[in-house]
ZADO-1210 file (C-alpha; in nm, 4 decimals, padded with zeros to 6 digits):
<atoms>
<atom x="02.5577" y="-00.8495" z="-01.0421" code="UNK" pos="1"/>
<atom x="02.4986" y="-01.1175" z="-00.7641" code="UNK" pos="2"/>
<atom x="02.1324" y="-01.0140" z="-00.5898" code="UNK" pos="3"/>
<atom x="01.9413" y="-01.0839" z="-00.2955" code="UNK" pos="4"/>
<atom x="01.6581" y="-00.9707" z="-00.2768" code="UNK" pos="5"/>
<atom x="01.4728" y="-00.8312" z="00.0642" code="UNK" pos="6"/>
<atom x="01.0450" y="-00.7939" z="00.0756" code="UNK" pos="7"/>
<atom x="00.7431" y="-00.9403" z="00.1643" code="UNK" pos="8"/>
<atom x="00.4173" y="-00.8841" z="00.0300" code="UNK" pos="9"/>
<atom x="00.2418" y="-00.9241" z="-00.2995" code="UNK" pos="10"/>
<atom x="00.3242" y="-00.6580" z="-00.4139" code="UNK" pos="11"/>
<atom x="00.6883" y="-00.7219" z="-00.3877" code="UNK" pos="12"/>
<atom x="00.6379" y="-01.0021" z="-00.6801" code="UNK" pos="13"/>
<atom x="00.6098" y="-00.8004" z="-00.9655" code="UNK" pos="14"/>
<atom x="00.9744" y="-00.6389" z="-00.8960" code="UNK" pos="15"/>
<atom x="01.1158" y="-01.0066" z="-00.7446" code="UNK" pos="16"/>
<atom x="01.0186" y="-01.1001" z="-01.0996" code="UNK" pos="17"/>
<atom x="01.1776" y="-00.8615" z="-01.2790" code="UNK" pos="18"/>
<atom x="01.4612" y="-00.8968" z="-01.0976" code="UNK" pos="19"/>
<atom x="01.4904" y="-01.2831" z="-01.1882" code="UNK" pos="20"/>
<atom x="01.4610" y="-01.2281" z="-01.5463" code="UNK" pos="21"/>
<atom x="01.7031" y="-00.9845" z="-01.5760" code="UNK" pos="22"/>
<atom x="02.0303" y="-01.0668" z="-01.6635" code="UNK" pos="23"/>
<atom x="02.1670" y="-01.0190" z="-01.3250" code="UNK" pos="24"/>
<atom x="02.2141" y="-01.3125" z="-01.0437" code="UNK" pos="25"/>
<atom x="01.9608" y="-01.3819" z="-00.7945" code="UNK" pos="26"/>
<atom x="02.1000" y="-01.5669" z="-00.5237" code="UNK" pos="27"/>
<atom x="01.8294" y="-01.5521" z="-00.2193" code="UNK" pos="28"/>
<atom x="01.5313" y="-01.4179" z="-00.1380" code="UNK" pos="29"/>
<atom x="01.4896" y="-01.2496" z="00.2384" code="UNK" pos="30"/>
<atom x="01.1736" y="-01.1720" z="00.3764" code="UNK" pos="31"/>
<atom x="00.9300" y="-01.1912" z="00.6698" code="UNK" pos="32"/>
<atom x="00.9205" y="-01.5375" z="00.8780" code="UNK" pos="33"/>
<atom x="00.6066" y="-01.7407" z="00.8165" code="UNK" pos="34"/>
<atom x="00.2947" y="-01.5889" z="01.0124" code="UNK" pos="35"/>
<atom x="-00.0228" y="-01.7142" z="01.1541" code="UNK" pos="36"/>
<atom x="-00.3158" y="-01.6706" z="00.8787" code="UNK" pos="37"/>
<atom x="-00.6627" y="-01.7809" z="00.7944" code="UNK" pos="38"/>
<atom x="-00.9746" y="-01.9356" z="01.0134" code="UNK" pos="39"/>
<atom x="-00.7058" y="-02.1839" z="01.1452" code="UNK" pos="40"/>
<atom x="-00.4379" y="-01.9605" z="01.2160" code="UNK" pos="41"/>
<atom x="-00.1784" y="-02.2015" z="01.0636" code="UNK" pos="42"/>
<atom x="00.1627" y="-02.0872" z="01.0029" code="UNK" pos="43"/>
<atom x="00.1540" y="-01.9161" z="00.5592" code="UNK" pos="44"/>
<atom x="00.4596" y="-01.8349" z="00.3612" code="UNK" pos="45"/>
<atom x="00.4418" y="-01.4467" z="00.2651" code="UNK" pos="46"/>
<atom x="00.3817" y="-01.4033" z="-00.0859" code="UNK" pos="47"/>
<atom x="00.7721" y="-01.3364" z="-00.1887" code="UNK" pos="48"/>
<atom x="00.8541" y="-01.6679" z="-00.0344" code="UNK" pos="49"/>
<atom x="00.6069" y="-01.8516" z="-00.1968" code="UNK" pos="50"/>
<atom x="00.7399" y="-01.7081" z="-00.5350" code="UNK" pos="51"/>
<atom x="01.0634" y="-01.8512" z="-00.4025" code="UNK" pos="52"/>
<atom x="00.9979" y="-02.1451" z="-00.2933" code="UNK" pos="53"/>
<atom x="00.8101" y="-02.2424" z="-00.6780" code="UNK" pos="54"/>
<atom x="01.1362" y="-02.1254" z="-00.8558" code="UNK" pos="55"/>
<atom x="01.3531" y="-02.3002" z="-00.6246" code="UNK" pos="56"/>
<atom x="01.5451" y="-02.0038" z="-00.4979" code="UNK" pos="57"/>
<atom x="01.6679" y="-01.9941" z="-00.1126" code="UNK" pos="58"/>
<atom x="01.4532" y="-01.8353" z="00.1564" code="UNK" pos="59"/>
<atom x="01.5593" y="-01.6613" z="00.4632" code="UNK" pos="60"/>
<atom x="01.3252" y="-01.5852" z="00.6637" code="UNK" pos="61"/>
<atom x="01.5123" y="-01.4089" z="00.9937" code="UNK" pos="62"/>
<atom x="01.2857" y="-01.3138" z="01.2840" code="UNK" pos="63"/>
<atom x="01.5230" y="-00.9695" z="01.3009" code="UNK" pos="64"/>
<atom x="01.8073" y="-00.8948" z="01.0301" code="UNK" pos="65"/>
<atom x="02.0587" y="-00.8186" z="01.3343" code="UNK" pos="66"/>
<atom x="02.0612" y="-01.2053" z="01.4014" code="UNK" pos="67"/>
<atom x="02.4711" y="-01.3194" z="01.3615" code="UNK" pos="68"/>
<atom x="02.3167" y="-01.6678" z="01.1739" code="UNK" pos="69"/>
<atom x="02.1674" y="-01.4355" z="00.8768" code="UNK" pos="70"/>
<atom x="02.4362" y="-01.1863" z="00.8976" code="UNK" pos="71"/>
<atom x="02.6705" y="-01.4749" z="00.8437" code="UNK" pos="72"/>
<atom x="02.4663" y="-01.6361" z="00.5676" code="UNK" pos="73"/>
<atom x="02.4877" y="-01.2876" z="00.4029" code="UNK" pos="74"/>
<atom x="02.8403" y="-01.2761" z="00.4208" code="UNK" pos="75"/>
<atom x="02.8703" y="-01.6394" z="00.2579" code="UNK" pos="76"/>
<atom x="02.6219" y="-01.5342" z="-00.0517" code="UNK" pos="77"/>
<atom x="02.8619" y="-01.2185" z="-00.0737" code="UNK" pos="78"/>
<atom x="02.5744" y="-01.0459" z="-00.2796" code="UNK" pos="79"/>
<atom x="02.6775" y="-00.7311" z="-00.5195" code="UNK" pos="80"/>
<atom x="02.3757" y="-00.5621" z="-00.4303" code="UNK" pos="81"/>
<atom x="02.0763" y="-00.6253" z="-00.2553" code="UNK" pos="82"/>
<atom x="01.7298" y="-00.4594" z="-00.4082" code="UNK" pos="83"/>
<atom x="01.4392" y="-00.4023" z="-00.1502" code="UNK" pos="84"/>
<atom x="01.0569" y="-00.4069" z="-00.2229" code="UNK" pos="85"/>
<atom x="00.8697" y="-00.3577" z="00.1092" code="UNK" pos="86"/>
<atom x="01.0832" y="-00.5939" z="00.3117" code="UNK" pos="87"/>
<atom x="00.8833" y="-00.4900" z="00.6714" code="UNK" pos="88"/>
<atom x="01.1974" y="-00.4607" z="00.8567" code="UNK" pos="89"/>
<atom x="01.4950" y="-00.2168" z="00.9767" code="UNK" pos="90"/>
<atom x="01.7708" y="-00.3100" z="00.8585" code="UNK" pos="91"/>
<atom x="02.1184" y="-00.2831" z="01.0644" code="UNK" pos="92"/>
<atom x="02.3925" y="-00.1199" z="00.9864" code="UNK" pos="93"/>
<atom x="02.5828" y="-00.4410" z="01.0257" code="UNK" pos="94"/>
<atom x="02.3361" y="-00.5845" z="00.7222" code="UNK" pos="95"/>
<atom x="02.3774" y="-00.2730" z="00.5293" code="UNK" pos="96"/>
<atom x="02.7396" y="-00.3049" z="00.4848" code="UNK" pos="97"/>
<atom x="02.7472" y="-00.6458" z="00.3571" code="UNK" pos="98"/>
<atom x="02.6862" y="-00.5714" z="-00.0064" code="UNK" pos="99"/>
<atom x="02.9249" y="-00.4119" z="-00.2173" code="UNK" pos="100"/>
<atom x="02.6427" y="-00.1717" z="-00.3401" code="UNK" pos="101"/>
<atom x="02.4765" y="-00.1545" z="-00.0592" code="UNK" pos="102"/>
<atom x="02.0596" y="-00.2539" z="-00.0237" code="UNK" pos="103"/>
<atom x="01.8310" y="-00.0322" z="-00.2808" code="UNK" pos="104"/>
<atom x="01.4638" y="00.0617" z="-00.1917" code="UNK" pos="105"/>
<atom x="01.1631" y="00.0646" z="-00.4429" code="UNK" pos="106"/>
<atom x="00.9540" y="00.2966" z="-00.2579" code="UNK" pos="107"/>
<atom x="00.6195" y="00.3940" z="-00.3663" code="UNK" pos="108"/>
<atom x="00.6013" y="00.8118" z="-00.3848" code="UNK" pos="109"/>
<atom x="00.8365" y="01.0507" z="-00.4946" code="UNK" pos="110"/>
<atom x="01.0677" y="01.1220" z="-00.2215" code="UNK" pos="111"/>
<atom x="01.1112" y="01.2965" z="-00.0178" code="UNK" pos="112"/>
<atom x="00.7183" y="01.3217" z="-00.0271" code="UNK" pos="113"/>
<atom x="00.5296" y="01.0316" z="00.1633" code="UNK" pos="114"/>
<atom x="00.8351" y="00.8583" z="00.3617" code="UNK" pos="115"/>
<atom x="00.6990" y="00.5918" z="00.5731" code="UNK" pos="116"/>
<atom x="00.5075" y="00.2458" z="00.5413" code="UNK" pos="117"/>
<atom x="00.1647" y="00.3433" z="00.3796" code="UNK" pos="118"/>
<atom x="00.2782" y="00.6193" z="00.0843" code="UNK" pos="119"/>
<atom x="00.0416" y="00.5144" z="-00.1577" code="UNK" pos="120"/>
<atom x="-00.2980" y="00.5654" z="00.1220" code="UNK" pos="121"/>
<atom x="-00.1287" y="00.9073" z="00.2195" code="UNK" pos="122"/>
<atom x="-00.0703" y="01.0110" z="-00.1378" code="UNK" pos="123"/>
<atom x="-00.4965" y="00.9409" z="-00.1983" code="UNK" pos="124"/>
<atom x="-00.6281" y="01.0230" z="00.1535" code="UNK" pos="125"/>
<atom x="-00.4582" y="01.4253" z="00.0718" code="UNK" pos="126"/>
<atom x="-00.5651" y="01.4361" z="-00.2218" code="UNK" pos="127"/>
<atom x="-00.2608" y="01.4425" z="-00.4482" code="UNK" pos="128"/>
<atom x="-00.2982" y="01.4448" z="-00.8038" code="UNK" pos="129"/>
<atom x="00.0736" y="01.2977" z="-00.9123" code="UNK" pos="130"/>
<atom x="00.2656" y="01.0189" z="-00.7231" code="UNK" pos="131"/>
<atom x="00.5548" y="00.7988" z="-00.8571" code="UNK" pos="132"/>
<atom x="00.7935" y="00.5880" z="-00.7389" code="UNK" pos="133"/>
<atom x="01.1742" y="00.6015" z="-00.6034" code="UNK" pos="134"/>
<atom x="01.4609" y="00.4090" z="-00.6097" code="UNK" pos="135"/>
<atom x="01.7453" y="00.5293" z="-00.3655" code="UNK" pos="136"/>
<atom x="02.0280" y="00.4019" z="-00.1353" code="UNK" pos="137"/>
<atom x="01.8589" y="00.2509" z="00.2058" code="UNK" pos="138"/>
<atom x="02.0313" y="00.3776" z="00.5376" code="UNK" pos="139"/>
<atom x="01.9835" y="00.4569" z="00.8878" code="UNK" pos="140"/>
<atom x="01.7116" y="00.7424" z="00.8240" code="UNK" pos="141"/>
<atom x="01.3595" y="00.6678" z="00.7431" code="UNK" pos="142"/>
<atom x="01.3643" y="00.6918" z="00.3494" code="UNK" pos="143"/>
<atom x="01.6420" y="00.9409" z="00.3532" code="UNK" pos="144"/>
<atom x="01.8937" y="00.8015" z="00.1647" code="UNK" pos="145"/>
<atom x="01.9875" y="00.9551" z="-00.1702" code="UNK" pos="146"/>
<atom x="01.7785" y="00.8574" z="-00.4807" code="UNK" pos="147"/>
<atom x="01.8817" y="00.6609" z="-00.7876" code="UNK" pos="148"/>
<atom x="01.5689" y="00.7342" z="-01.0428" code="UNK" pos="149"/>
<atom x="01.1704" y="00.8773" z="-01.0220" code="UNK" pos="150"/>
<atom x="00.9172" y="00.7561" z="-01.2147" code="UNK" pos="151"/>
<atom x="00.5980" y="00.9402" z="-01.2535" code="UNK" pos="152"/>
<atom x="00.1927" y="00.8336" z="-01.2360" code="UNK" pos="153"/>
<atom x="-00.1253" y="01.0227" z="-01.2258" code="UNK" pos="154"/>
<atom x="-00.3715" y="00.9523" z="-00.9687" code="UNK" pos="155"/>
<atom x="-00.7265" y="00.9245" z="-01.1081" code="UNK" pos="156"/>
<atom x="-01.0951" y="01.0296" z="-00.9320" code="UNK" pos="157"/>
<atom x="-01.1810" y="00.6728" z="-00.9017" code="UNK" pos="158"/>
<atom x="-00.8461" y="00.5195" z="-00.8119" code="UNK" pos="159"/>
<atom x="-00.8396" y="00.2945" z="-00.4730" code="UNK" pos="160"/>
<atom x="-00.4932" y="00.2602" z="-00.2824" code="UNK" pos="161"/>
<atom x="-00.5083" y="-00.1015" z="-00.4420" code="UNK" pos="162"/>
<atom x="-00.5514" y="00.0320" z="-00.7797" code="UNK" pos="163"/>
<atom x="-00.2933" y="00.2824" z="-00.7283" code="UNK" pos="164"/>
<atom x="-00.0388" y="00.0368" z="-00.5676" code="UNK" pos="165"/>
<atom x="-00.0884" y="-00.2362" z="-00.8504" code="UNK" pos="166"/>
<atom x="00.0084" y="00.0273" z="-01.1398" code="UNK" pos="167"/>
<atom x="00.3002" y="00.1431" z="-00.9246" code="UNK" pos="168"/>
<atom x="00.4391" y="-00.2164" z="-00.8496" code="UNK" pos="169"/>
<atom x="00.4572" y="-00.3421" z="-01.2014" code="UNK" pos="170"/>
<atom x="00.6412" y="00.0512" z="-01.3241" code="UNK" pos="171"/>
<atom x="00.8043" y="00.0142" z="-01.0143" code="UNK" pos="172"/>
<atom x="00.9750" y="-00.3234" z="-01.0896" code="UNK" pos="173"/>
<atom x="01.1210" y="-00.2021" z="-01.4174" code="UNK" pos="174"/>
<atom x="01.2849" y="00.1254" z="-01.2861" code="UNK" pos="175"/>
<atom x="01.4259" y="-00.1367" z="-01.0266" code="UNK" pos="176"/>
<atom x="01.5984" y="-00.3388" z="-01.2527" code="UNK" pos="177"/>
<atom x="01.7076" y="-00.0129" z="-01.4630" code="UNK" pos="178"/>
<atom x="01.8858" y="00.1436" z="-01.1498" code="UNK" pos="179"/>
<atom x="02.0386" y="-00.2187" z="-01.0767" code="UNK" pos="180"/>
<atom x="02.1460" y="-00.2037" z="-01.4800" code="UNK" pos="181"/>
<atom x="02.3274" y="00.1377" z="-01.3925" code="UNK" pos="182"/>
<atom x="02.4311" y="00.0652" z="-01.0946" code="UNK" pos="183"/>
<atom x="02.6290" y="-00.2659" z="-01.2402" code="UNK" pos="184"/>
<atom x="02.7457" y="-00.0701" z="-01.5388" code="UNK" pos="185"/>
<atom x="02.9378" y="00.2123" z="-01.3009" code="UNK" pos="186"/>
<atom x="02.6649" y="00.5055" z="-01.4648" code="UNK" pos="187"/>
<atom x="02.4036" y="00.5107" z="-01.1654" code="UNK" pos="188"/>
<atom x="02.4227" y="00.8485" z="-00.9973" code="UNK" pos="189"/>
<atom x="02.2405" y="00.8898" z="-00.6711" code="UNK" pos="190"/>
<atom x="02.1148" y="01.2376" z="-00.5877" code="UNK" pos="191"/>
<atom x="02.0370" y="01.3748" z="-00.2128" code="UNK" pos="192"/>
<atom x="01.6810" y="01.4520" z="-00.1161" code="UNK" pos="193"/>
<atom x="01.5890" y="01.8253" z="-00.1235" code="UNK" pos="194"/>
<atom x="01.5170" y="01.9334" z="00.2405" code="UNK" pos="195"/>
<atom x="01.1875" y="02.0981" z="00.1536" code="UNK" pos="196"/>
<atom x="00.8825" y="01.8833" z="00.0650" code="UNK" pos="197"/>
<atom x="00.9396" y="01.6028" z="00.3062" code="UNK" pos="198"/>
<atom x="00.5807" y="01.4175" z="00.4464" code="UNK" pos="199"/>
<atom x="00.5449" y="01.1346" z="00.6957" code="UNK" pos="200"/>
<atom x="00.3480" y="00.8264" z="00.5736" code="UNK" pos="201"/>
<atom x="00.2405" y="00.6087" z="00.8848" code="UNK" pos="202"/>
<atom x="00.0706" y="00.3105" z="00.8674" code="UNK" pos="203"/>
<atom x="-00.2975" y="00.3709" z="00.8429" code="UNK" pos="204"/>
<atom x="-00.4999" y="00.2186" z="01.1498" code="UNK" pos="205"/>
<atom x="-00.8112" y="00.0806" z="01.1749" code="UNK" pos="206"/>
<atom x="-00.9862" y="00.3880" z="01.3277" code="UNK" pos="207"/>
<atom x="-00.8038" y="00.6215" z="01.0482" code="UNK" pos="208"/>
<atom x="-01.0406" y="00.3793" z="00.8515" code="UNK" pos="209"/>
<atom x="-01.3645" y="00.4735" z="00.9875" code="UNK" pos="210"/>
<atom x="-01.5622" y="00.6997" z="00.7856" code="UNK" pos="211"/>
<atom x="-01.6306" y="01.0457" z="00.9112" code="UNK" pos="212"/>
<atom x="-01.9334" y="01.1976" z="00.7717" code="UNK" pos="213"/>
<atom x="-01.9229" y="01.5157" z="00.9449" code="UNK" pos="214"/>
<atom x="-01.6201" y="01.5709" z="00.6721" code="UNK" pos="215"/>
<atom x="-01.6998" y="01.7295" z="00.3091" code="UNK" pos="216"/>
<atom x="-01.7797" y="01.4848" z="00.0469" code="UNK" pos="217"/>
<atom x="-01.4527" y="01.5012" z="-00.1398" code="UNK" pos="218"/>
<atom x="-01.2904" y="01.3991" z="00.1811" code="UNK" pos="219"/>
<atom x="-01.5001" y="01.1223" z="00.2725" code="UNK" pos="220"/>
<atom x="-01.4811" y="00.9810" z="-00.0809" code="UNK" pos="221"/>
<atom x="-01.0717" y="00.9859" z="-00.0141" code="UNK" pos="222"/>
<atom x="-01.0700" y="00.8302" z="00.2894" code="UNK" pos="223"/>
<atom x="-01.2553" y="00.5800" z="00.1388" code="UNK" pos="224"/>
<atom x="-01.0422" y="00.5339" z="-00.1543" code="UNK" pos="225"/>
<atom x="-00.7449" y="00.5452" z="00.0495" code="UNK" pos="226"/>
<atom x="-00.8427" y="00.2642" z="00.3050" code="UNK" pos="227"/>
<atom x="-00.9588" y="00.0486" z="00.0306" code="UNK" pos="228"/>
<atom x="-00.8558" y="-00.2464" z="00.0430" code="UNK" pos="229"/>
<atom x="-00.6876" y="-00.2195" z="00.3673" code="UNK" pos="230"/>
<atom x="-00.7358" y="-00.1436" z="00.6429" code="UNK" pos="231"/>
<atom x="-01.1030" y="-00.1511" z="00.4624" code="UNK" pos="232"/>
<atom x="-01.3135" y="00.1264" z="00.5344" code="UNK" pos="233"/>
<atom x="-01.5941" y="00.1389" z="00.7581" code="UNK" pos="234"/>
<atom x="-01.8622" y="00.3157" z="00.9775" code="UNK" pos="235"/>
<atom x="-02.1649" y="00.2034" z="01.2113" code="UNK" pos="236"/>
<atom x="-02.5241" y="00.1111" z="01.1773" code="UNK" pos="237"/>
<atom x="-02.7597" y="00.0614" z="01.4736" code="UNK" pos="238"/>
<atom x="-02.4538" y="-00.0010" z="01.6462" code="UNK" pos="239"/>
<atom x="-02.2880" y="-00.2676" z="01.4749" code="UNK" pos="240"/>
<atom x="-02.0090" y="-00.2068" z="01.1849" code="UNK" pos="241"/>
<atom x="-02.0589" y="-00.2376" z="00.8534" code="UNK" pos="242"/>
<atom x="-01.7517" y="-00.2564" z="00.5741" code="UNK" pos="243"/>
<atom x="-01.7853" y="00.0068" z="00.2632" code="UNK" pos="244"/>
<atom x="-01.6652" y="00.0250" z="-00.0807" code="UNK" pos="245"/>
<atom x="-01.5767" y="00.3131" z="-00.2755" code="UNK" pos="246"/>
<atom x="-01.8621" y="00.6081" z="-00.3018" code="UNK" pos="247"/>
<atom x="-01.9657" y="00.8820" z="-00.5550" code="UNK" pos="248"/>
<atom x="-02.0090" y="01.2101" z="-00.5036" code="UNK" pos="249"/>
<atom x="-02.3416" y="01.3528" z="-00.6157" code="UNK" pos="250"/>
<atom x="-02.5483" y="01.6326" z="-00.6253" code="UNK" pos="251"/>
<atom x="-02.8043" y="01.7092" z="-00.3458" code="UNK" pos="252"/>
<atom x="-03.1231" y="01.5800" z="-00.4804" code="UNK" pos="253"/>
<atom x="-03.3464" y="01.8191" z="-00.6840" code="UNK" pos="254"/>
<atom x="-03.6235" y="01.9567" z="-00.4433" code="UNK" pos="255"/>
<atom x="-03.4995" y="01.6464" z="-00.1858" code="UNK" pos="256"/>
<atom x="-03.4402" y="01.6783" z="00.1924" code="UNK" pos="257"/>
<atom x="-03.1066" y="01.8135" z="00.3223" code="UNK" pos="258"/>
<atom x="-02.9399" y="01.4993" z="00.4409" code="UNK" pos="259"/>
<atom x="-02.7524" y="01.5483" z="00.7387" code="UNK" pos="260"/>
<atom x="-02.3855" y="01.3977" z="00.7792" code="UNK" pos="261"/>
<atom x="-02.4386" y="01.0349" z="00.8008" code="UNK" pos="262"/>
<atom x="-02.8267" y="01.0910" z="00.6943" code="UNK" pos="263"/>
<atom x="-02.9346" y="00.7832" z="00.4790" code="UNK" pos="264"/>
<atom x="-03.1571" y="00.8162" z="00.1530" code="UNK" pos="265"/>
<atom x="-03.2982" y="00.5241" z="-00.0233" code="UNK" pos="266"/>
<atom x="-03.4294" y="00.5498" z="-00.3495" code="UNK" pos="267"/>
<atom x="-03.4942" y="00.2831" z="-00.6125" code="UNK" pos="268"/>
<atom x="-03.2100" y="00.2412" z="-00.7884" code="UNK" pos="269"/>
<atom x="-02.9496" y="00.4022" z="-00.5290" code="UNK" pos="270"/>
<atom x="-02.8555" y="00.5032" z="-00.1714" code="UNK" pos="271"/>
<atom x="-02.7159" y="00.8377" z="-00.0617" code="UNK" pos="272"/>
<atom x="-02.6019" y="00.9447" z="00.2729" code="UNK" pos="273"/>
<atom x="-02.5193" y="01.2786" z="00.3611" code="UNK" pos="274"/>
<atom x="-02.1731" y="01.4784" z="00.4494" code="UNK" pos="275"/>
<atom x="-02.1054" y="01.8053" z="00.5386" code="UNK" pos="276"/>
<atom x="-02.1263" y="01.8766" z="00.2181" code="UNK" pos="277"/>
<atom x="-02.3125" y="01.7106" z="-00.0683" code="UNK" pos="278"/>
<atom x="-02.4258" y="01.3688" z="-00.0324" code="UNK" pos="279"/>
<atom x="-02.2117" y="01.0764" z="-00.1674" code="UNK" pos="280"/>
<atom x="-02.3650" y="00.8057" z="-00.3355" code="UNK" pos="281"/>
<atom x="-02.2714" y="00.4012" z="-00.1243" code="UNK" pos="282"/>
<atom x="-02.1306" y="00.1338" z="-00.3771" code="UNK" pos="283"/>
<atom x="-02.0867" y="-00.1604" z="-00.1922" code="UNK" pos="284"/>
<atom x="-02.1886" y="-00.2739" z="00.1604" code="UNK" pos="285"/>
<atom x="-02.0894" y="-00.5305" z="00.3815" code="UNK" pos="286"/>
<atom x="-02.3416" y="-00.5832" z="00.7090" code="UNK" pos="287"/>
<atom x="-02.1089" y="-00.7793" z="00.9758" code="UNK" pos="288"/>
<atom x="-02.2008" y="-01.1639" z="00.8737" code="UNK" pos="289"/>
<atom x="-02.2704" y="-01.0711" z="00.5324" code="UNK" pos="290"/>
<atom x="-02.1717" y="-01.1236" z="00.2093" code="UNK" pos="291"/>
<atom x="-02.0656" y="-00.7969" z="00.0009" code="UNK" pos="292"/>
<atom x="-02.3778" y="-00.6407" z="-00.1779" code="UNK" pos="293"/>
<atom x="-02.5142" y="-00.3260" z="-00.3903" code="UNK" pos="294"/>
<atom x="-02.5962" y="-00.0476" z="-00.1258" code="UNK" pos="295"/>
<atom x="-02.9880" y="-00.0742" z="-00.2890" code="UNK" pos="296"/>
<atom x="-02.9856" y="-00.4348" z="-00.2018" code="UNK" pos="297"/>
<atom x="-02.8295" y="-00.4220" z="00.2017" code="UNK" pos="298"/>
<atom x="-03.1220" y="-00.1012" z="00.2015" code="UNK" pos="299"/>
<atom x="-03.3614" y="-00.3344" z="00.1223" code="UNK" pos="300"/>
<atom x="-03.2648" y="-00.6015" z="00.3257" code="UNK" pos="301"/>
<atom x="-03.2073" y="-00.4273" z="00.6288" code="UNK" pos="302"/>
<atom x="-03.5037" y="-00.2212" z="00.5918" code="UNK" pos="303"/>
<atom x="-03.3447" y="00.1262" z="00.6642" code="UNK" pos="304"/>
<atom x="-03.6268" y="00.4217" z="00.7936" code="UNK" pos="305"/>
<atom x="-03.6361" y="00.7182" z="00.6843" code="UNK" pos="306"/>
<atom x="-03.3765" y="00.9825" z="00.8888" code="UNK" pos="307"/>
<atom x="-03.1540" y="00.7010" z="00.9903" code="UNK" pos="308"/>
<atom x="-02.8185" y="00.7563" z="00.9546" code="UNK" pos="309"/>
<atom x="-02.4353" y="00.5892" z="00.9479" code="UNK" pos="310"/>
<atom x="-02.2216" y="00.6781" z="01.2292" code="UNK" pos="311"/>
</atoms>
């Protein structure tokens, strides 16, 4: 079939890779216009156009997919189908129509679960112990439109969104290029979404970032995971923020103080600080100005008293 393929981000690449090798057509790539980035704020191709731009394929880059000069270049490319990774955009029904096919989403959970921008963070943040990915038919509705294929993936104790999204990209990419196989054959077969089990995925914000030690340890250790490595997780000390990495949940030290949500204990080898529950044990710290750094070692440096805390 003759592709175009709509998304943005890194982790877009893996499936805009897949797609190229495959024995189908890619004709254009369509994501995000160039955006301000960096200490100088000058103007950076998103990841998917980069990719384009080094293998010579044709970027368009319109500020909203309604515009009549991209609709019209659509038209031109006449594209069978048009596969989306996190394009960052709605779509019009004028663009939808274009493509014989239709425009197919890679979306990261296992609709109807986790519809929305951030599935992955939603899917860690509650907890879940089995995500996936879907391929279905993109309309109107937010993630509603009937699904092509599922693939399956455990989430581990330890895994960060980022860990979690990386697995799910590269899987992701080949179920892509299976549903574009079937779809190109005439065997794909698009099922509706059950009514029951659908959950909203927002974006996460900055302040859904923010630690909050007054939760249970398993819950803190989520949010954690989940924010990690954006928005980035964080929380307050003497006033001023300070960027976390992943934690561990430990046991309450033998014969030790109670710590007190946000209660910070610094031993030799290892700083705790308490929850509502047990205490979780800090990985990595970042102090604002600072370079990233074992918990032990930002401790040290910053000289934490006893019965301080993180707030």
């Amino acid at each position: 079939m003759r592709l175009i393929f709509a998304g943005t981000p890194a982790v877009a690449v893996p499936a805009l890779a897949a797609v190229a090798a495959s024995g189908h057509e890619l004709l254009a790539v369509v994501t995000r216009p160039d955006a301000p980035a960096g200490r100088g704020r000058g103007l950076v191709r998103s990841p998917v156009g980069a990719w384009a731009d080094e293998h010579g394929v044709e970027v368009l880059t319109p500020a909203r997919p309604r515009e009549p000069e991209f609709l019209d270049r659509l038209r031109e490319l006449a594209p069978d189908c048009v596969p989306v990774v996190a394009y960052g955009a709605l779509v019009p029904p004028a663009a939808l129509e274009i493509p014989r096919h239709g425009w197919i989403n890679l979306h990261f959970s296992l609709l109807p679960a986790w519809r929305g921008a951030a599935p992955v963070q939603h899917a860690v943040l509650h907890g879940d112990e089995l995500t996936g990915a879907s391929v279905f038919q993109l309309e109107q509705g937010l993630d509603t439109g009937p699904v092509y294929g599922t693939l399956t993936d455990e989430i581990r104790p330890t895994d960060t969104s980022g860990d979690l999204l990386e697995r799910l990209a590269h899987s992701g990419a080949g179920l892509l290029v299976a549903v574009l196989d079937a779809i190109g054959a005439g065997t794909a077969r698009a099922e509706p979404q059950p009514a029951d089990g659908v959950s909203l995925a927002p974006k996460l914000t900055v302040e859904d970032a923010r630690v909050r030690w007054a939760d249970p340890a398993f819950a803190v250790d989520r949010r954690i995971r989940a924010c990690t490595p954006a928005p980035g997780p964080w929380t307050t000390f003497r006033g001023e923020r300070v960027k976390l990495g992943p934690v561990t949940p430990v046991a309450s030290p033998a014969g030790g103080p109670e710590l007190k949500p946000g209660e910070l204990l610094v031993g030799k080898s290892r700083v705790l600080a308490g929850t509502a529950t047990a205490p979780v044990r800090l990985g990595e710290v970042r102090a604002a100005g600072k370079r990233v750094m074992p918990a032990v070692d930002w401790a040290r440096g910053a000289r934490v008293a006893a019965g301080e805390e993180l707030a």
